[in-house]
C-alpha positions as CSV (number, residue, x, y, z in Angstrom):
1,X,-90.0,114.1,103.5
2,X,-87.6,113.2,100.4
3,X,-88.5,110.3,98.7
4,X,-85.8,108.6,97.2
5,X,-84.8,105.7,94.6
6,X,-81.8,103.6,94.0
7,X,-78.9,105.3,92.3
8,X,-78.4,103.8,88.8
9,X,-74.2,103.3,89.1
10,X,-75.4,101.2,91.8
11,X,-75.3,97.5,91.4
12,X,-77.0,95.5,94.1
13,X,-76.7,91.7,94.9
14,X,-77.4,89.1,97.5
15,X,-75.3,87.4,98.9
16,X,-77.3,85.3,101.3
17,X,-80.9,85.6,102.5
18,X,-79.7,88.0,105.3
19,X,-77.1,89.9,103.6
20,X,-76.6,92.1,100.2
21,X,-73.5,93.7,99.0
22,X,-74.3,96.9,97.1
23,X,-71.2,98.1,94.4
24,X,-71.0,101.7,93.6
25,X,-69.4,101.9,90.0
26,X,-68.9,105.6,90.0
27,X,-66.7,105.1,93.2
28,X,-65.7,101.5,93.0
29,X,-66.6,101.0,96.6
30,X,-68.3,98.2,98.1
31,X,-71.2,98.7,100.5
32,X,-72.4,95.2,102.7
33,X,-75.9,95.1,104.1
34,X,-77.4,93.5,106.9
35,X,-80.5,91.8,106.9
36,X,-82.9,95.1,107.8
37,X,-80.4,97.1,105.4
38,X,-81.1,94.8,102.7
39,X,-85.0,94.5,102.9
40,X,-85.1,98.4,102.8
41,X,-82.8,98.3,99.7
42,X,-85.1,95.9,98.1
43,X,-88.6,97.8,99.3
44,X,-87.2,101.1,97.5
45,X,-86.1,99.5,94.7
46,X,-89.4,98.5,94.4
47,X,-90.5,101.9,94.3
48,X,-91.5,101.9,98.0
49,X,-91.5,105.2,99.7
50,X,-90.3,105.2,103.4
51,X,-93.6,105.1,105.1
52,X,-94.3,102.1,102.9
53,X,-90.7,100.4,104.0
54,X,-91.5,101.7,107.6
55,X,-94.7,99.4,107.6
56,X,-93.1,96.8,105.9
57,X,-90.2,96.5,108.7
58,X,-92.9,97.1,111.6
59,X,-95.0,94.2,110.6
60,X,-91.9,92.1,110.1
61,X,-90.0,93.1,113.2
62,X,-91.0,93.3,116.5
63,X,-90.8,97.6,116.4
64,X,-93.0,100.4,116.4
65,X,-93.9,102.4,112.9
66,X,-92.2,105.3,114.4
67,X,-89.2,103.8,115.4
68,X,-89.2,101.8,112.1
69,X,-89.8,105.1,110.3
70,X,-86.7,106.8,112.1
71,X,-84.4,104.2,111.1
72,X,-85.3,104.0,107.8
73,X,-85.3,108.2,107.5
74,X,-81.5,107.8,108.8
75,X,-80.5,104.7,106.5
76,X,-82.1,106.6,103.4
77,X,-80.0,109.7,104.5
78,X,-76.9,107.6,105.0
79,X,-77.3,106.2,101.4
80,X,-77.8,109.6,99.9
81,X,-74.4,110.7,101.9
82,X,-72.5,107.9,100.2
83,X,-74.4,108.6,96.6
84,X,-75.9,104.9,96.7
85,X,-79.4,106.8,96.4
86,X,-80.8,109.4,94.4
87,X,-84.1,112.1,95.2
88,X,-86.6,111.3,93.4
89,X,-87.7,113.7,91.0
90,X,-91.7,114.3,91.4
């Protein structure tokens, strides 16, 4: 499983407690987050891996890890697709 970080043309902020806007500055595009979207963001700009998030949502949320685990493979993915993240190198 790749393990990635944040891009570093990526500028993130919050806007509320539920919501982040990411800002691409090699594309100029805007990116908004919902709340489960913005908790992974922070979690793997923490350094989290996405196991680690995957636990992190499953205790917050009312999910399983492997449901958790799915959607956080698929986010991370989506991010890479868009260039927001990066592989990490190991």
């Amino acid at each position: 499983m790749p393990r990635y970080r944040p891009n570093s043309d990526v500028v993130s902020t919050e806007v509320d407690e539920d919501e982040s806007v990411l800002l691409s500055l090699e594309t100029q595009q805007y990116y908004s987050l919902n709340e489960t979207g913005s908790r992974i963001w922070e979690l793997l700009s923490a350094g989290h891996d996405a196991e680690d998030i995957a636990s992190a949502i499953t205790e917050e949320w009312a999910t399983t890890h492997e449901e958790a685990l799915d959607y956080v493979q698929s986010f991370l993915r989506e991010l890479s697709e868009a260039g927001l993240v990066e592989k990490k190198r190991r």
